[in-house]
C-alpha positions as CSV (number, residue, x, y, z in Angstrom):
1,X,-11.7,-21.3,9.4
2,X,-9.4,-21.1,6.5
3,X,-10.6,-19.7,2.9
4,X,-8.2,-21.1,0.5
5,X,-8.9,-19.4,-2.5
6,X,-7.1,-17.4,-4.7
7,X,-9.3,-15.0,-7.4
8,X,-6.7,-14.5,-9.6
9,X,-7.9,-13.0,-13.5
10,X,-5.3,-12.4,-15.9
11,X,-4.3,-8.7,-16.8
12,X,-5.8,-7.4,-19.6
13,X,-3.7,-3.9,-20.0
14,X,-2.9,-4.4,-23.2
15,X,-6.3,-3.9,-24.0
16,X,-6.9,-0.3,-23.0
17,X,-3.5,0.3,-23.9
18,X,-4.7,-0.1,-27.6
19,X,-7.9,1.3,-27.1
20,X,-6.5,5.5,-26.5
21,X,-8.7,5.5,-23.7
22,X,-6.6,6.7,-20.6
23,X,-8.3,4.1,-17.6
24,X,-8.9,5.2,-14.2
25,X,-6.2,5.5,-11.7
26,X,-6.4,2.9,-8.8
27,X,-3.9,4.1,-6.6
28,X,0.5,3.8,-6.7
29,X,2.6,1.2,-5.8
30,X,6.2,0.5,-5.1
31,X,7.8,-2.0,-7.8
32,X,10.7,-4.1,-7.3
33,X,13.2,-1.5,-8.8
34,X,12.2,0.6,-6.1
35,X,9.7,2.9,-8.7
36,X,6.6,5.0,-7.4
37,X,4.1,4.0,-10.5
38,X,0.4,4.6,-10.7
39,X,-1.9,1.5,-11.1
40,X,-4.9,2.2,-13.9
41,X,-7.9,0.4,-14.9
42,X,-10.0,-2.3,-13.4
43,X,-10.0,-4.7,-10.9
44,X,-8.4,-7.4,-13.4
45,X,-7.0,-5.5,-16.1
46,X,-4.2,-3.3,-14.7
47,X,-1.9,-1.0,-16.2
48,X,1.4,0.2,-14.7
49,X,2.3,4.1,-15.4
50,X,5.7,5.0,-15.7
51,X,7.7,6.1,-12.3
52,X,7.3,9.5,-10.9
53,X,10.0,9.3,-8.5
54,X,13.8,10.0,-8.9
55,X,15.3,8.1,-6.4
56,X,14.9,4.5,-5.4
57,X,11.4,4.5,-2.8
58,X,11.7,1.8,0.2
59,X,8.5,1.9,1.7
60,X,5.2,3.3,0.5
61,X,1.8,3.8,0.7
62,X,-1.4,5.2,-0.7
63,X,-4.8,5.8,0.9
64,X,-6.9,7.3,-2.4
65,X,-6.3,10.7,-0.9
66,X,-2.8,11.1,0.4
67,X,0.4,9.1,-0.9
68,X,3.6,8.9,1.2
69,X,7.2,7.2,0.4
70,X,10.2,7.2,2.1
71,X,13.5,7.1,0.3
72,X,17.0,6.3,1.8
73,X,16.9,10.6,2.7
74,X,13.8,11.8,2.8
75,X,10.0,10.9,3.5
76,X,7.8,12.6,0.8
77,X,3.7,13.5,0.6
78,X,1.9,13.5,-2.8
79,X,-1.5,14.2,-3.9
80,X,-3.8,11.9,-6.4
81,X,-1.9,13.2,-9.6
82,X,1.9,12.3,-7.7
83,X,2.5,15.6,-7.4
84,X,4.7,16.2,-4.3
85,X,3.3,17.9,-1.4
86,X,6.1,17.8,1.1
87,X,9.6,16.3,1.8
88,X,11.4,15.8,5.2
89,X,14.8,14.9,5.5
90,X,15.1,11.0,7.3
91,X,17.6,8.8,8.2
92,X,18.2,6.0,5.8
93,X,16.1,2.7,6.9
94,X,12.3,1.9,6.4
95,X,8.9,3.5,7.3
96,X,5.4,2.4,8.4
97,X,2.2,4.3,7.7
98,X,-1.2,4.5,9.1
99,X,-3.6,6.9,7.5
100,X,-6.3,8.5,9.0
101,X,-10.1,6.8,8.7
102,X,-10.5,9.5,5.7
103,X,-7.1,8.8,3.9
104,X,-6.4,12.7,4.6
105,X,-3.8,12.3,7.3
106,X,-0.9,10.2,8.0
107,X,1.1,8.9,11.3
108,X,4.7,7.9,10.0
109,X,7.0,5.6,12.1
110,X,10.6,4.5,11.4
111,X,11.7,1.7,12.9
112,X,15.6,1.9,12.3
113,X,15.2,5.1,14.6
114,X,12.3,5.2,16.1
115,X,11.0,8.5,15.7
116,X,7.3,9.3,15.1
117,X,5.9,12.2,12.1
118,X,2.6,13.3,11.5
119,X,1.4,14.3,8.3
120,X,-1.1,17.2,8.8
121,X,-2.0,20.8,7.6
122,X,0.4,20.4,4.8
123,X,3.7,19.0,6.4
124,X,5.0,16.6,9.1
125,X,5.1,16.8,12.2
126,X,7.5,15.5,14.7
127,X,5.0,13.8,17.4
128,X,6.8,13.5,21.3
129,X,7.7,10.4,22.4
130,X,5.1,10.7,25.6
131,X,2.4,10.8,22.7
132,X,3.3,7.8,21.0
133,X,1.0,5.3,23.6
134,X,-2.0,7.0,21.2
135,X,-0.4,6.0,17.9
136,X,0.5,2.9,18.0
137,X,1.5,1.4,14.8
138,X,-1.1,-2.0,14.6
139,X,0.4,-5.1,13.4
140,X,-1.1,-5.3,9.8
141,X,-3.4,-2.9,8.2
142,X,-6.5,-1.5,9.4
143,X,-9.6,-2.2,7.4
144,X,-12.8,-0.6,7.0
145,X,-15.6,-2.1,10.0
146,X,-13.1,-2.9,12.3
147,X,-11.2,-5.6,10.5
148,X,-7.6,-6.0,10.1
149,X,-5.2,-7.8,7.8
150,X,-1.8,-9.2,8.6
151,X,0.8,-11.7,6.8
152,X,2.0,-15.3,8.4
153,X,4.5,-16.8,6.8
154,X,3.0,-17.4,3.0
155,X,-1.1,-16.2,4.3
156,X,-3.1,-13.0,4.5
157,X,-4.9,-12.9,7.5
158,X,-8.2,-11.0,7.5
159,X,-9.2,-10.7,10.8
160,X,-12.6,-9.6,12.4
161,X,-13.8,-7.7,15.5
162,X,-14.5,-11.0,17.1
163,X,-11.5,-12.4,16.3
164,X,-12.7,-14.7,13.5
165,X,-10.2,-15.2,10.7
166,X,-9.8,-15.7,7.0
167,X,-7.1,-17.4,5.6
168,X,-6.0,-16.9,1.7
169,X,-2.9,-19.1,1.2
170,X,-0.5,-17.6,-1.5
171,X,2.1,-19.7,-3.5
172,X,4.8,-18.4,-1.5
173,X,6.3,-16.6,1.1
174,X,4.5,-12.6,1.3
175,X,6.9,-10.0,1.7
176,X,4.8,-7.0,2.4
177,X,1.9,-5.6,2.3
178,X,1.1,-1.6,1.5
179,X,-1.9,0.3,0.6
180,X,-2.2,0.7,-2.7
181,X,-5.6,3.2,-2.5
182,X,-8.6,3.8,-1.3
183,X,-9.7,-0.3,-0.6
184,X,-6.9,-1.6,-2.2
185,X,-3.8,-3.5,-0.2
186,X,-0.9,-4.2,-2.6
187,X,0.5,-7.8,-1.8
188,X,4.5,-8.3,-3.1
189,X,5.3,-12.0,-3.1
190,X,8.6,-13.8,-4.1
191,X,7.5,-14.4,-7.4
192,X,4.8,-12.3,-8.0
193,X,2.7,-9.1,-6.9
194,X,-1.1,-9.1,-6.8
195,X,-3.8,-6.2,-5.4
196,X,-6.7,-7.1,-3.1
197,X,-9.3,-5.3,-1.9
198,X,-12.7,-6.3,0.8
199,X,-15.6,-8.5,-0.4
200,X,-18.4,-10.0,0.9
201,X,-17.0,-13.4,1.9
202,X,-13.2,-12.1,2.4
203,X,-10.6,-10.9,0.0
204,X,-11.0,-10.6,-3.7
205,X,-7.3,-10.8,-5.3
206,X,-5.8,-9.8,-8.9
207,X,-2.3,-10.2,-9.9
208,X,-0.5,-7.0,-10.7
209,X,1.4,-6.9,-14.3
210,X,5.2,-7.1,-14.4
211,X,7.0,-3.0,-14.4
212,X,8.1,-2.9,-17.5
213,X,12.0,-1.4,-17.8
């Protein structure tokens, strides 16, 4: 069954911009520029912090607990307040995350080279290549109760235990998706970036504010 619907609500960061009030943080995410920011405030009203990262990021993600980023040298850790826990020198190229079920711990794959890292005990950890059958990188994030949620073409796929699916049809073609924190997937589109996050009946979604320079 499809579910075409879109919850978009317009950002409202101006607002607690104004106010002096600092907002809660939501989680990080990686802008087009290739900046680590932190997402504050609501679901609706988000507000994009400035960058805490030097060098251009290429992939990252956040679970609420533990963030992670991998540059064209290095993959990085970082706690709640983006302050870095650990670096590891990396071959230039891409990376894929999966966090443990309490955001504390990390499995790290790159593709370009195919070699596997843990994240655990306060640094990574190469994992053997006869290990890898047990940490398998899924196709799509894991959600919470089993579920999982994957990109076709210009959809989000949320996908139950039983193999139902829920379709949310964006205007265009996704490019990726990363978590963003605890419950929240960040969604980069060709023409826009949105956050979304479980609800009862699917996915609720809110578009992301522009970086500014």
């Amino acid at each position: 069954m499809k579910v075409h619907c879109l919850i978009l609500v317009a950002a409202a960061g101006g607002l607690l911009a104004q106010s002096g009030i600092t907002p809660p943080r939501v989680g990080y995410i990686r802008d087009e520029a290739g900046a680590l920011r932190p997402v504050y405030g609501l679901a609706g009203s988000f507000v994009l912090g400035r960058p805490i990262n030097k060098r251009p990021v290429i992939s990252a993600a956040f679970s609420g607990r533990l963030g992670l980023a991998k540059t064209a040298a290095a993959l990085y850790a970082f706690d709640r307040e983006g302050q870095r826990l650990g670096r590891l020198a990396a071959a230039d190229g891409p990376a894929q995350f999966v966090f443990s079920p309490d955001g504390s711990e990390a499995i790290v794959f790159l593709p370009d080279t195919s070699e596997w890292f843990r994240w655990r005990n306060g640094g990574f950890q190469p994992v053997p290549i006869e290990s890898t059958e047990e940490t398998v990188i899924p196709n799509g994030l894991t959600l919470a109760g089993g579920k999982s949620l994957a990109v076709q073409d210009n959809e989000l796929v949320l996908r139950a235990p039983d193999g139902t699916e829920k379709r949310i049809t964006s205007t265009g073609p996704i490019l990726s998706i990363e978590w963003m924190g605890e419950n929240w997937i960040y969604v980069t589109e060709r023409s826009r970036h949105t956050a979304a996050r479980m609800a009862l009946d699917g996915l609720e979604v809110y578009r992301i504010p522009e970086a500014a320079p």
